[in-house]
SEPA-593370 format. One record per residue: residue number from 1; z, x, y of N, C-alpha, C in turn. Coordinates in nm, 3 decimals. Atoms other than C-alpha are relative to their C-alpha. Example, Ala and Ser with C-alpha at 12.3 -4.5 7.8 and 13.67 -1.06 7.14 Angstrom:
BEGIN
> pos  n.z  n.x  n.y  ca.z  ca.x  ca.y  c.z  c.x  c.y
> 1  0.000  0.089  -0.119  0.780  1.230  -0.450  0.000  0.090  0.120
> 2  -0.006  -0.082  -0.119  0.714  1.367  -0.106  0.073  -0.077  0.109
This chain:
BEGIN
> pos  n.z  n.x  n.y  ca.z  ca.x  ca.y  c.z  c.x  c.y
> 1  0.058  0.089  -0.100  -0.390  2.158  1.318  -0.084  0.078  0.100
> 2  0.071  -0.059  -0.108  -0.633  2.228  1.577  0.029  -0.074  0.118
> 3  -0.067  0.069  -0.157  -0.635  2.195  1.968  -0.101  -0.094  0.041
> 4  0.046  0.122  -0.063  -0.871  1.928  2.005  -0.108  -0.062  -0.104
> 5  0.072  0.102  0.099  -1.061  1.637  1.755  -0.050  -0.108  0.063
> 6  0.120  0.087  -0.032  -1.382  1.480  1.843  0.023  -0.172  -0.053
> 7  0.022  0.133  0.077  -1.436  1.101  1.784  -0.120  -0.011  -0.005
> 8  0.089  -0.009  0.095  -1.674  0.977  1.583  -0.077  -0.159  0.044
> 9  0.078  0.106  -0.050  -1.964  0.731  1.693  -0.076  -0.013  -0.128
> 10  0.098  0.038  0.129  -2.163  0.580  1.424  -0.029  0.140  -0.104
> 11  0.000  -0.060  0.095  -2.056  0.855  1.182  -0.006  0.138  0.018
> 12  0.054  -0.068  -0.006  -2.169  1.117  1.392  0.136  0.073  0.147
> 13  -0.092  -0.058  -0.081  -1.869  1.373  1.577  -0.044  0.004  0.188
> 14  0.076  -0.013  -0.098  -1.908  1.371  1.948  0.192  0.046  0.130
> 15  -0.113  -0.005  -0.169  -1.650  1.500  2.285  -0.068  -0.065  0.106
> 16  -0.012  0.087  -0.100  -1.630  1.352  2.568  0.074  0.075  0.138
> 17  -0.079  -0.069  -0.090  -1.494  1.426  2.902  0.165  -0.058  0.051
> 18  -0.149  0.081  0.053  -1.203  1.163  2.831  0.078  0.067  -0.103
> 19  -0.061  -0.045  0.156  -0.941  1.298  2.608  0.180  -0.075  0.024
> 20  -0.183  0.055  0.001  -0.573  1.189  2.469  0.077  0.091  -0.001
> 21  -0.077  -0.088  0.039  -0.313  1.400  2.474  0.082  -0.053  -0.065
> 22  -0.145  0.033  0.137  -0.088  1.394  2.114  0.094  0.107  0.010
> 23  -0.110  -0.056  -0.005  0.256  1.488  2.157  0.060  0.061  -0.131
> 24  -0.126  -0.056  0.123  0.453  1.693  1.924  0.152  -0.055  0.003
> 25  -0.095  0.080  -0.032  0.717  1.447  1.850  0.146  0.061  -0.022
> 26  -0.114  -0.107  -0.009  0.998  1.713  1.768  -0.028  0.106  0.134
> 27  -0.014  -0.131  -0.109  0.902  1.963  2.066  -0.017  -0.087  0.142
> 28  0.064  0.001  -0.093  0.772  1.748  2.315  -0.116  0.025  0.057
> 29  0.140  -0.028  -0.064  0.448  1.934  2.383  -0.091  -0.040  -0.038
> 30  0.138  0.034  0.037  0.088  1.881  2.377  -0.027  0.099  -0.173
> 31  0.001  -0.005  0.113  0.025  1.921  1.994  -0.159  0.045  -0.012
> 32  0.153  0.025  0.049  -0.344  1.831  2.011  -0.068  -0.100  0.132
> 33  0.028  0.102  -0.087  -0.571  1.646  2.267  -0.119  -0.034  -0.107
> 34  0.155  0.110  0.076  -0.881  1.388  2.111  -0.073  -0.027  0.107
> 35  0.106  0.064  -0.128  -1.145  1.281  2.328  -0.019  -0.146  -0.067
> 36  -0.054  0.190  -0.038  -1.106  0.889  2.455  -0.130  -0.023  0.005
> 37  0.128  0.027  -0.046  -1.402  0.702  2.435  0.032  -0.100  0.122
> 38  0.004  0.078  -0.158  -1.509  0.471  2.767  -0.108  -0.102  -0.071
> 39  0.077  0.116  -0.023  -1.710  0.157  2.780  -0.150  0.002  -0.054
> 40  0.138  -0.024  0.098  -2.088  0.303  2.699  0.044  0.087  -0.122
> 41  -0.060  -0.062  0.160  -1.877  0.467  2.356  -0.040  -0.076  -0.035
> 42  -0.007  0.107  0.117  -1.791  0.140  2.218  -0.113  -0.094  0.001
> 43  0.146  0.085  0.055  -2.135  -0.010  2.287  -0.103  0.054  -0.073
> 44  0.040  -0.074  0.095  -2.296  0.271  2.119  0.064  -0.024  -0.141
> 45  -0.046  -0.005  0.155  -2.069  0.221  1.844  -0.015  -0.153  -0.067
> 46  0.020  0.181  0.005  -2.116  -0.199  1.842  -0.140  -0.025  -0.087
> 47  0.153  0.073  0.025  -2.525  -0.156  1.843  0.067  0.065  -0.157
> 48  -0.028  -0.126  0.165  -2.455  0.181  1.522  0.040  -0.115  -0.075
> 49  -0.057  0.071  0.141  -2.246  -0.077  1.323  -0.061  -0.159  -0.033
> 50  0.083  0.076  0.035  -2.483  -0.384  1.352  -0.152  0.015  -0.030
> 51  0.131  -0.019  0.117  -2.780  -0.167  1.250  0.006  0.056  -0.133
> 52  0.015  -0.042  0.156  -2.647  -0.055  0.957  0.063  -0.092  -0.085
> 53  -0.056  0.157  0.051  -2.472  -0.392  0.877  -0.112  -0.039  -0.178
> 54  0.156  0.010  0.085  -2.811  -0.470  0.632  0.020  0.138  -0.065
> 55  0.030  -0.140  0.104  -2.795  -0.112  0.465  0.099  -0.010  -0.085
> 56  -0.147  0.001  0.038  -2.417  -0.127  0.415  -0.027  -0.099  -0.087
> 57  0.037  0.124  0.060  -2.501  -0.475  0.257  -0.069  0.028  -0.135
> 58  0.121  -0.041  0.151  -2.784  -0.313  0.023  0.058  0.049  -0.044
> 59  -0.071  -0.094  0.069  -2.551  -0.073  -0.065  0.049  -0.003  -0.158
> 60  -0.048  0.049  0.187  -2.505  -0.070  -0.482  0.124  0.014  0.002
> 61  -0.121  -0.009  -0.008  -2.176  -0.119  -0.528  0.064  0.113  -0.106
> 62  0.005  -0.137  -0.020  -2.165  0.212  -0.720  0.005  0.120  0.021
> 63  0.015  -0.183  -0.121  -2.268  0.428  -0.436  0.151  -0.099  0.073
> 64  -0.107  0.027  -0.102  -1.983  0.240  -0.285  0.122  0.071  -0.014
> 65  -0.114  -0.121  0.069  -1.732  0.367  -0.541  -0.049  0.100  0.024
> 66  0.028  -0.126  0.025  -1.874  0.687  -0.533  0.068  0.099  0.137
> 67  -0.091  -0.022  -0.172  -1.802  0.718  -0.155  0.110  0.026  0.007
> 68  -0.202  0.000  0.008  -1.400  0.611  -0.216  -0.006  0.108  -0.115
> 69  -0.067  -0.104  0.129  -1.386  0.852  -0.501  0.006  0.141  0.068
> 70  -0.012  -0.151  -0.097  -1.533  1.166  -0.269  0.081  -0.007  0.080
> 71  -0.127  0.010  -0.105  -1.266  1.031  -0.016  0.132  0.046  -0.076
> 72  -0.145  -0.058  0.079  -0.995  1.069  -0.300  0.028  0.138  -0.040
> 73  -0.004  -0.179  0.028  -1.088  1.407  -0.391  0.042  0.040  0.087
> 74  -0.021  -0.115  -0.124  -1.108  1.530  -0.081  0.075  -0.014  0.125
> 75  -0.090  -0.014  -0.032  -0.818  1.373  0.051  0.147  0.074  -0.105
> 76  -0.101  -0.071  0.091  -0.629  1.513  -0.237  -0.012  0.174  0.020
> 77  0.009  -0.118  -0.082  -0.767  1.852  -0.106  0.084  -0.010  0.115
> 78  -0.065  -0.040  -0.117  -0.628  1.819  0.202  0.142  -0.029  0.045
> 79  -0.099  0.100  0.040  -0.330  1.624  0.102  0.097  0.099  0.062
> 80  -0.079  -0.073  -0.055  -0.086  1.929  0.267  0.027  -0.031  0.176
> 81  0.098  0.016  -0.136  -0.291  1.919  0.578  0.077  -0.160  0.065
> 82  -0.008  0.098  -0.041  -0.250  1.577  0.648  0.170  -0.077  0.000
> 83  -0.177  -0.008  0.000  0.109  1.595  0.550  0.057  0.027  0.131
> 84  -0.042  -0.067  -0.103  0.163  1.805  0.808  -0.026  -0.066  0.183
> 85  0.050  0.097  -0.108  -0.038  1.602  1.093  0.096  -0.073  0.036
> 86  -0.156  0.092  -0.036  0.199  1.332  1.035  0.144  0.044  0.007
> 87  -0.137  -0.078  -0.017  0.495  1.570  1.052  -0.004  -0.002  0.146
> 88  0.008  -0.025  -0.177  0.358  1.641  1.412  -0.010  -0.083  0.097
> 89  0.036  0.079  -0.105  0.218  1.336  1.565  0.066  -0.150  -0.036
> 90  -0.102  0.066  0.026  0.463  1.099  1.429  0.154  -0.049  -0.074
> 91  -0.122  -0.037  0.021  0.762  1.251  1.359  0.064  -0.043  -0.141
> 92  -0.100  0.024  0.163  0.838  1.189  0.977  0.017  0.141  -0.085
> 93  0.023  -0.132  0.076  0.968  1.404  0.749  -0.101  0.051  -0.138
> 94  0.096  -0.006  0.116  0.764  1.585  0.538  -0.006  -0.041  -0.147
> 95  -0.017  0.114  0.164  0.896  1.404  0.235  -0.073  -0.112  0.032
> 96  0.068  0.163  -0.075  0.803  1.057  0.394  -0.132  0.061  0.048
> 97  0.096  -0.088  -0.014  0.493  1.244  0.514  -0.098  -0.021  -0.134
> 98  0.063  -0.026  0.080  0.363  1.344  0.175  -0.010  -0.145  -0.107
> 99  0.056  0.123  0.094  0.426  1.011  0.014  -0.056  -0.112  0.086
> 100  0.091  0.082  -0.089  0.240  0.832  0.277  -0.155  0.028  -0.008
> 101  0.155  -0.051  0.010  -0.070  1.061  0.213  -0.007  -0.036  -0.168
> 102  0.057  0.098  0.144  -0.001  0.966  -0.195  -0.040  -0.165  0.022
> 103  0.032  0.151  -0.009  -0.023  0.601  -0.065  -0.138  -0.003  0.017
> 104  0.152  -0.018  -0.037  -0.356  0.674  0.091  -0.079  0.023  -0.103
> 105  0.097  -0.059  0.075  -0.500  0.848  -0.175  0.009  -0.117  -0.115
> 106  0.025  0.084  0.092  -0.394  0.552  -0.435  -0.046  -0.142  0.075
> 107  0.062  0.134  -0.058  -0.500  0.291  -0.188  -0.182  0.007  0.019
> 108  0.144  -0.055  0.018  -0.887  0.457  -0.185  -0.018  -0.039  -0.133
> 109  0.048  0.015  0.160  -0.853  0.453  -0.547  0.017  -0.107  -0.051
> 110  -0.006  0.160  0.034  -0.758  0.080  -0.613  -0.182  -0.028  0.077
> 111  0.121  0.066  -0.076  -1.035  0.001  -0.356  -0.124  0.036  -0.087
> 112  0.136  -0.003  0.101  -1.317  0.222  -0.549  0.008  -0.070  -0.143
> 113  -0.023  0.062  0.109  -1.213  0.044  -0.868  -0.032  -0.136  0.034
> 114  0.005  0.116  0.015  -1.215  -0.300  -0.713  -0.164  -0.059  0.054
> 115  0.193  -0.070  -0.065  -1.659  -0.187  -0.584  -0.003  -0.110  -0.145
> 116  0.082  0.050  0.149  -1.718  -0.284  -1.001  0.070  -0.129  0.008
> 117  -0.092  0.086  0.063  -1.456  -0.571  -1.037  -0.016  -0.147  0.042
> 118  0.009  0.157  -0.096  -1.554  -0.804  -0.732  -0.114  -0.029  0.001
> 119  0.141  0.057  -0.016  -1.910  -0.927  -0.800  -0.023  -0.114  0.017
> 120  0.076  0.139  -0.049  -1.864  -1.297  -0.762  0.067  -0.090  -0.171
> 121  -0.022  0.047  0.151  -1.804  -1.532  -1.067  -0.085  -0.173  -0.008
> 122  0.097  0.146  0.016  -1.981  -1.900  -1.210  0.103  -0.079  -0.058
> 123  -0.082  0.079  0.017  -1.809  -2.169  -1.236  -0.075  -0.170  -0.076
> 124  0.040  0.123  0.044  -1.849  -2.495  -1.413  0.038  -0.140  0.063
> 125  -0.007  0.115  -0.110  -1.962  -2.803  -1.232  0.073  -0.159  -0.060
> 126  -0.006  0.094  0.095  -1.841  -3.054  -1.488  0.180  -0.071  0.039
> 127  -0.157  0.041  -0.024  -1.532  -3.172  -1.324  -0.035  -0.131  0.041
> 128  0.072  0.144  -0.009  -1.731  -3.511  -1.273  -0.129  -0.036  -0.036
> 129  0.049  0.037  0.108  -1.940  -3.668  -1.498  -0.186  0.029  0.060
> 130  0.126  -0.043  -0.030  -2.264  -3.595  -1.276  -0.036  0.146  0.004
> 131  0.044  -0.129  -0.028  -2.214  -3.210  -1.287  0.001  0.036  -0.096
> 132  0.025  -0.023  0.156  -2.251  -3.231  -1.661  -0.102  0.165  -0.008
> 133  0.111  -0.078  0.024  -2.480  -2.929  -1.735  -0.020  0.117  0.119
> 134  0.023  -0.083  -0.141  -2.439  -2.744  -1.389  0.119  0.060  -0.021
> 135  -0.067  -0.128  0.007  -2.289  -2.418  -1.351  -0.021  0.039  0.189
> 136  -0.015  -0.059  -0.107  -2.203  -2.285  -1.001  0.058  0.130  0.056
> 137  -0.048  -0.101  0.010  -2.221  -1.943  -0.898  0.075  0.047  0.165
> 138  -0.112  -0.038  -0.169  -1.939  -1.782  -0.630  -0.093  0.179  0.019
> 139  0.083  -0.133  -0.078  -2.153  -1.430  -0.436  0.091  0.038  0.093
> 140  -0.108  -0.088  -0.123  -1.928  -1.217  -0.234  -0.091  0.048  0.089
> 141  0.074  -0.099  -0.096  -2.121  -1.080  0.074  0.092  0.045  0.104
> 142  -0.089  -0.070  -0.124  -2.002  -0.870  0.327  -0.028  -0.104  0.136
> 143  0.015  0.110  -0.121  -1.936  -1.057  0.646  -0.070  0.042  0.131
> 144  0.057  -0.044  -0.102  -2.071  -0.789  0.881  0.053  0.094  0.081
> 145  -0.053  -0.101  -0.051  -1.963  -0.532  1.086  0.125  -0.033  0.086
> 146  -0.105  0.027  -0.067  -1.601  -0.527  1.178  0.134  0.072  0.105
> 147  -0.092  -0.056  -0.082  -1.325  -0.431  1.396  0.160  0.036  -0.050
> 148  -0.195  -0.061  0.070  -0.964  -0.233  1.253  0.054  0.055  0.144
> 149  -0.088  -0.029  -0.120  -0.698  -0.201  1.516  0.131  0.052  -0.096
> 150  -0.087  -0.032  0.032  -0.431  0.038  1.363  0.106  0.043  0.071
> 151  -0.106  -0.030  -0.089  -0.076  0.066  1.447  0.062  0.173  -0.024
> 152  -0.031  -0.159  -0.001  0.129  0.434  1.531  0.087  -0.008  -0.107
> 153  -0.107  -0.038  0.104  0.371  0.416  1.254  0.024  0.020  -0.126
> 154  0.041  -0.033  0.143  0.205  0.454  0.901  -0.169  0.037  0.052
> 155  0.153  -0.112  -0.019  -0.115  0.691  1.061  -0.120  -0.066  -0.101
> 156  0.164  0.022  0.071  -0.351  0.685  0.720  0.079  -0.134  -0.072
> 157  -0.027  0.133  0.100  -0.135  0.436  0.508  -0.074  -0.119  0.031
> 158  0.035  0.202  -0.083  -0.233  0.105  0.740  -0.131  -0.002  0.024
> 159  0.170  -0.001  -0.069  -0.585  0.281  0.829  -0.024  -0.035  -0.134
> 160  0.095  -0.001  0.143  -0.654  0.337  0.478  0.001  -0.169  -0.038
> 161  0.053  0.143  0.048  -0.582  -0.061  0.405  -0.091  -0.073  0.077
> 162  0.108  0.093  -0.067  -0.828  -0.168  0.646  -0.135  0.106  -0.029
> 163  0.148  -0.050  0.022  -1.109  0.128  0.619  -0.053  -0.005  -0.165
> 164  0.049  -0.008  0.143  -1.068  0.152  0.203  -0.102  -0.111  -0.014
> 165  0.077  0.134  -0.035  -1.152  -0.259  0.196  -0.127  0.020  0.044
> 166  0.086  0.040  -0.101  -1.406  -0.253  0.466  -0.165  0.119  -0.122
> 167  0.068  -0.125  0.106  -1.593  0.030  0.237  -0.058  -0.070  -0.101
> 168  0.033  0.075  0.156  -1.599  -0.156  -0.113  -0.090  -0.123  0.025
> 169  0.090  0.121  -0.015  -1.705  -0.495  0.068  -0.126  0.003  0.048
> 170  0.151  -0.045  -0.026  -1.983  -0.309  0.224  -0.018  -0.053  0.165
> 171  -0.004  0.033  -0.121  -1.885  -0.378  0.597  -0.008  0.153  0.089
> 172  0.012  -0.123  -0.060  -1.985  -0.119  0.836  0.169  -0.032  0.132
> 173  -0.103  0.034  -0.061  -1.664  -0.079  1.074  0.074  0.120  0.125
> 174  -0.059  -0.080  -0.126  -1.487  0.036  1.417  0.105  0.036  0.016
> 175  -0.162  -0.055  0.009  -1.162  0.216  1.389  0.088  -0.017  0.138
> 176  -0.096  -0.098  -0.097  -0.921  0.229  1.653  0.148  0.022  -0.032
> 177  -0.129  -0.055  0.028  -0.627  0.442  1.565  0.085  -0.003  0.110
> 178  -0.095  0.030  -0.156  -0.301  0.398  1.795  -0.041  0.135  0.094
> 179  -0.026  -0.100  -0.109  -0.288  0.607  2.090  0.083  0.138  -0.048
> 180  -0.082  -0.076  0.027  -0.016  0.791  1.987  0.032  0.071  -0.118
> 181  -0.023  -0.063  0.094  -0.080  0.876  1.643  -0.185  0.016  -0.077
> 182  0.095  -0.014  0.024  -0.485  0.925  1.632  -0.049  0.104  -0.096
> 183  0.018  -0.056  0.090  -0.512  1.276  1.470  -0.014  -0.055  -0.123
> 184  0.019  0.002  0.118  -0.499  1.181  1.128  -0.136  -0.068  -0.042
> 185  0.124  0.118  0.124  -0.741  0.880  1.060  -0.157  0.136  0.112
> 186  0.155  -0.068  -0.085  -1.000  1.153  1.336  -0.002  0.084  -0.172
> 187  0.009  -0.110  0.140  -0.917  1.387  0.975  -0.087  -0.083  -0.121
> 188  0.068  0.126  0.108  -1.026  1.049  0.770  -0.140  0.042  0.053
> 189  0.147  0.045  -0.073  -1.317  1.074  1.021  -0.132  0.064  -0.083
> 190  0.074  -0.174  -0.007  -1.438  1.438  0.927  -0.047  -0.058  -0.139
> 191  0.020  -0.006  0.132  -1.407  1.337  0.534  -0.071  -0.128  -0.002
> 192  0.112  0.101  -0.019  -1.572  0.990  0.579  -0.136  0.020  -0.006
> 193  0.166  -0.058  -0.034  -1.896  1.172  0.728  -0.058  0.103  -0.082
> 194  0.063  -0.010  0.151  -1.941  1.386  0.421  -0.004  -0.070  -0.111
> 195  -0.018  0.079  0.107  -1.897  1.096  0.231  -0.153  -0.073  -0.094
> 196  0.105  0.078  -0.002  -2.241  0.956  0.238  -0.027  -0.158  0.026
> 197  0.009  0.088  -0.083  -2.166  0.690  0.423  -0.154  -0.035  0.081
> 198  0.106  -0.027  -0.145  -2.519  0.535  0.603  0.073  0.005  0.142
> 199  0.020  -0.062  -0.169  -2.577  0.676  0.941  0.083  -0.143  0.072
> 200  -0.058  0.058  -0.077  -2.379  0.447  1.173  0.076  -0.130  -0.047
> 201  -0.140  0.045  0.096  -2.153  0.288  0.915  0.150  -0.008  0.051
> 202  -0.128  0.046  -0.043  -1.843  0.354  1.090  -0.007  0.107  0.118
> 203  0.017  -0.088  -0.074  -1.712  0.509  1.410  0.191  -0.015  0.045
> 204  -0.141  0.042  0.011  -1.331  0.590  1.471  -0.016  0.060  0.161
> 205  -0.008  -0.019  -0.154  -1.276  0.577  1.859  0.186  -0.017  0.101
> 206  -0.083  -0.021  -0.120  -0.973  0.648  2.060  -0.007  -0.002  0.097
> 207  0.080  0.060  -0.163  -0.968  0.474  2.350  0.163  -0.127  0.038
> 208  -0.104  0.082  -0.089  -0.740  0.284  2.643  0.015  -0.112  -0.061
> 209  0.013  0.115  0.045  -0.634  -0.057  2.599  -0.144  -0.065  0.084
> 210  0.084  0.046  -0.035  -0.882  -0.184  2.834  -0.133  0.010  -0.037
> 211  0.101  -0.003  0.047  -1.160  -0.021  2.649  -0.035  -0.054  -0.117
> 212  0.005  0.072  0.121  -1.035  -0.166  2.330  0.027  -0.196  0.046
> 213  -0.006  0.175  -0.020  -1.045  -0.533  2.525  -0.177  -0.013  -0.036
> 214  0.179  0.063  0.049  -1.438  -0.497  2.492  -0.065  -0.011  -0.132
> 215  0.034  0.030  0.120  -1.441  -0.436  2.142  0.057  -0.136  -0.056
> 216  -0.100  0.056  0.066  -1.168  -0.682  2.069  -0.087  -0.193  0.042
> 217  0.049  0.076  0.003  -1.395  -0.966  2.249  -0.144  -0.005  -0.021
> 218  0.166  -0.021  0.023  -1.777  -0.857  2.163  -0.001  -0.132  -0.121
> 219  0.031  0.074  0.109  -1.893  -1.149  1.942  -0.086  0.057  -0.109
> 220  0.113  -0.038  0.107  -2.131  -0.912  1.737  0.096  0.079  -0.114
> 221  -0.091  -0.053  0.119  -1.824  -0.785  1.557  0.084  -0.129  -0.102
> 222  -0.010  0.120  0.059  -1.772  -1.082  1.301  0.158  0.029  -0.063
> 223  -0.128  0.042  0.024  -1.409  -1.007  1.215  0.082  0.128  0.055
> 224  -0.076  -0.088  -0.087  -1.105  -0.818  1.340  0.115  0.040  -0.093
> 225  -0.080  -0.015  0.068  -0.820  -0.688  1.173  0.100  0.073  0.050
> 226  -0.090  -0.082  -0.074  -0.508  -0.597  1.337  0.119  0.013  -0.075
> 227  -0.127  -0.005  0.086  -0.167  -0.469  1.224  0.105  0.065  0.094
> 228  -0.061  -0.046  -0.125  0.127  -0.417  1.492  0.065  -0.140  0.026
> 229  -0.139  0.147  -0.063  0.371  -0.665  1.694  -0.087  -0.107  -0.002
> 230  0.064  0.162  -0.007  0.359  -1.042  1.680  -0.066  -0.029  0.152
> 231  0.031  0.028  -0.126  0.345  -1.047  2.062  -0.168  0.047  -0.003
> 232  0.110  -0.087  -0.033  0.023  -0.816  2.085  -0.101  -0.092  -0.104
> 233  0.091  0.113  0.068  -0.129  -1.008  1.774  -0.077  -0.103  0.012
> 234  0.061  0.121  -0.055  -0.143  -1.309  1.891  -0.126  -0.004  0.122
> 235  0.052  0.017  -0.091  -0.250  -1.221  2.216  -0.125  0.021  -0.036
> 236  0.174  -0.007  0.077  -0.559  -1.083  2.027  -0.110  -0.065  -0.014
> 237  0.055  0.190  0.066  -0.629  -1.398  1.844  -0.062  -0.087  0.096
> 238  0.040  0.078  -0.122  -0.669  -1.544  2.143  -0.112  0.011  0.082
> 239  0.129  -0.038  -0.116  -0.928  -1.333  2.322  -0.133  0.042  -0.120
> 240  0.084  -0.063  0.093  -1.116  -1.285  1.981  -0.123  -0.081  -0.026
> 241  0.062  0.082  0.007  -1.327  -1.561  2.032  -0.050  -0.061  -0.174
> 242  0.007  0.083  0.118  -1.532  -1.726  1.699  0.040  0.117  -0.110
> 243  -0.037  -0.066  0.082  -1.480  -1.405  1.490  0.129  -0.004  -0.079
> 244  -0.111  0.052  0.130  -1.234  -1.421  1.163  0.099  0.129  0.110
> 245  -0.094  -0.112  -0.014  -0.940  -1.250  1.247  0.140  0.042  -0.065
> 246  -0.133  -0.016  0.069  -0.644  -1.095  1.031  0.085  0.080  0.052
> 247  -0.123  -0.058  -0.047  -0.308  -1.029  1.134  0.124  0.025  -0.128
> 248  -0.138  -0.044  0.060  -0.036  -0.812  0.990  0.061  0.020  0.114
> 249  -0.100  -0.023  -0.103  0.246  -0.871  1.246  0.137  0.065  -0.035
> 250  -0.155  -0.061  0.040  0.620  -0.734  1.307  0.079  -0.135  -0.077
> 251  -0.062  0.101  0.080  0.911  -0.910  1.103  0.130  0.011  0.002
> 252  -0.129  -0.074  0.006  1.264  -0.896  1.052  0.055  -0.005  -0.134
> 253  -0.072  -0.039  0.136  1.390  -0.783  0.729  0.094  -0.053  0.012
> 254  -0.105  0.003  0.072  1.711  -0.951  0.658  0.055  0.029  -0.148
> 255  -0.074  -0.008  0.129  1.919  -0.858  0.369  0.163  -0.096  -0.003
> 256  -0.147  0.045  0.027  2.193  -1.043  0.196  0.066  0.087  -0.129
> 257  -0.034  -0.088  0.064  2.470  -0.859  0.032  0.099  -0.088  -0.089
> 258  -0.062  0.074  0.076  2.646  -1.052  -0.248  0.123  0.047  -0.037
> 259  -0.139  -0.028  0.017  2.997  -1.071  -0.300  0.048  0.098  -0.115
> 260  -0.008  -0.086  0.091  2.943  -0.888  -0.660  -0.100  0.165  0.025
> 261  0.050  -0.103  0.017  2.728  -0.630  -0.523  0.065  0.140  0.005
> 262  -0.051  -0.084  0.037  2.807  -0.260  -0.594  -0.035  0.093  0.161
> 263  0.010  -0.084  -0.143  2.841  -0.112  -0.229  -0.035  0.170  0.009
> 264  0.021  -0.114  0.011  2.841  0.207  -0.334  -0.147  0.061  -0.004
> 265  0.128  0.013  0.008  2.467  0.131  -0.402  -0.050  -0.058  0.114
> 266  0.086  0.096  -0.082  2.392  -0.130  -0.139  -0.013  0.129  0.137
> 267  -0.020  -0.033  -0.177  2.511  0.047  0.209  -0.125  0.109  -0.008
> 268  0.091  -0.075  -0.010  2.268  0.375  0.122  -0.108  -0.020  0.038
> 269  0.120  0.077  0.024  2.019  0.158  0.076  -0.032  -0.100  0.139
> 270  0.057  0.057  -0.141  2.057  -0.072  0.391  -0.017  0.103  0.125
> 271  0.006  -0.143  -0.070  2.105  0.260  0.596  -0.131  0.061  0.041
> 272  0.131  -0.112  -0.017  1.801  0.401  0.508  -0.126  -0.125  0.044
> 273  0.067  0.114  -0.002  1.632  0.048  0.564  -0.017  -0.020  0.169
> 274  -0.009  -0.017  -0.162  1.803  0.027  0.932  -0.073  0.139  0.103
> 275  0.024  -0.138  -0.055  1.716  0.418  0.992  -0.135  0.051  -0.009
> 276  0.143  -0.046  0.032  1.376  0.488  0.837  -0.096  -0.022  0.100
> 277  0.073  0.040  -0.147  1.112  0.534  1.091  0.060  -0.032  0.146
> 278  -0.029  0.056  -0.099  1.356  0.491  1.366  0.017  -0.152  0.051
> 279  -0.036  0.081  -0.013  1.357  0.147  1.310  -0.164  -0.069  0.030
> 280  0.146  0.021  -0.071  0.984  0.120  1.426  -0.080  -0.035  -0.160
> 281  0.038  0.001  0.089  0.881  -0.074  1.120  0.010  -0.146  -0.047
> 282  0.022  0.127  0.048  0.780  -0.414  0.973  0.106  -0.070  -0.083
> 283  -0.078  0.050  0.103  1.043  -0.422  0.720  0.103  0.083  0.038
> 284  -0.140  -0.049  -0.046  1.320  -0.241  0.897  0.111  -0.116  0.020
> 285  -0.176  0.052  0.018  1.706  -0.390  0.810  0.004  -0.062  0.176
């Protein structure tokens, strides 16, 4: 790790005189600081991702795969690296760690596979006697440049399901990684921008809540995508005005344990369900 990671404005690394400080969640100390963006960041990064909205769009779907594939390589290069990040800035172990960065790397690789798969399809109009002879075709377009709000407790796993997507459909898009666990997706950042991504395609910004209220209500960002508590969700929804918006909220796992079940099997298993992550988790027992 290094002692301090730039954020990334329309593709392009930049400091600031704002920064975060990331804790080392076993020591306590400053691990790493990031530089925070402020208010003229995220409008720099607003206009960046609605002028390349139209390029992203032209984009052959292709060069789209081609993009997620250099991301898979060259997160599979760094695949130690990034292990290790999340060892530091959100305390898992490096087992849980390393299969969080395999999740990543097979969630890139579904996505470049699904570039060829999703082109649209034709349908037949003949489901009443006047659409005899008519064929109707379904066109996927990208919807436009959007907004990812990721939570601290799966780093690249939760980024990667909103930046892989946003990639294939050809949406240029605004990251913000939690507060508290930013390093990693700033590492996505680095490998993103040799990706050949166009110029102001995406920009991953670390930043206050109040700076993420201006992205979260700008109407030029046509959808939103958050993942984190129901409370916070909602409240989102609410200030997100006409833009689409998707929510992955918190939940409560119940389990039932059946009178024939083999305990010897179950309890391990709810244990690690109640314990994993500290409990800080969508599907935690």
């Amino acid at each position: 790790m290094r002692n301090f990671y730039p954020l990334y404005v329309g593709g392009e690394p930049e400091s600031t005189p704002l920064d975060i400080m990331v804790l080392d969640v076993y020591s306590g100390q400053v691990a790493a600081k990031v530089a925070r963006a402020d208010a003229d960041i995220t409008e720099r990064a607003i206009i960046a991702a609605c002028a390349a909205a139209s390029v992203m769009a032209a984009l052959p779907r292709f060069r789209r795969q081609e993009i997620l594939r250099y991301c898979v390589r060259e997160f599979q290069v760094r695949a130690e690296e990034l292990a290790q990040i999340l060892c530091v800035e959100a305390g898992k172990p490096l087992r849980d760690a390393r299969v969080e960065v395999d999740r990543l790397i097979e969630t890139f690789a579904h996505a470049a596979d699904c570039c060829i798969e999703s082109g649209g399809e034709m349908l037949s109009l003949d489901v009443t006697p006047r659409g005899l002879g008519y064929r109707g075709m379904v066109k996927r377009v990208p919807v436009g440049p959007v907004l990812l709000i990721a939570p601290f407790n799966f780093p690249l796993n939760l980024v990667a399901h909103k930046v892989a997507p946003a990639i294939a459909a050809g949406c240029p898009f605004i990251l913000k990684p939690a507060s508290l666990t930013p390093i990693s997706a700033l590492v996505m950042a680095e490998i993103l921008a040799g990706s050949g991504l166009p110029l102001g395609a995406f920009s991953v910004l670390p930043c206050d809540r109040d700076v993420a209220e201006n992205l979260v209500t700008d109407q030029r960002l046509r959808l939103l995508s958050f993942t984190g508590s129901a409370a916070v969700g909602w409240a989102i929804k609410a200030r997100a005005g006409k833009k689409k918006v998707i929510l992955e909220l918190g939940g409560n796992a119940a389990c039932i344990v059946s009178a024939s079940a083999d305990l010897i099997q179950v309890v391990p298993r709810l244990l690690q369900g109640v314990y994993a992550q500290a409990g800080q988790s969508c599907i935690s027992v």
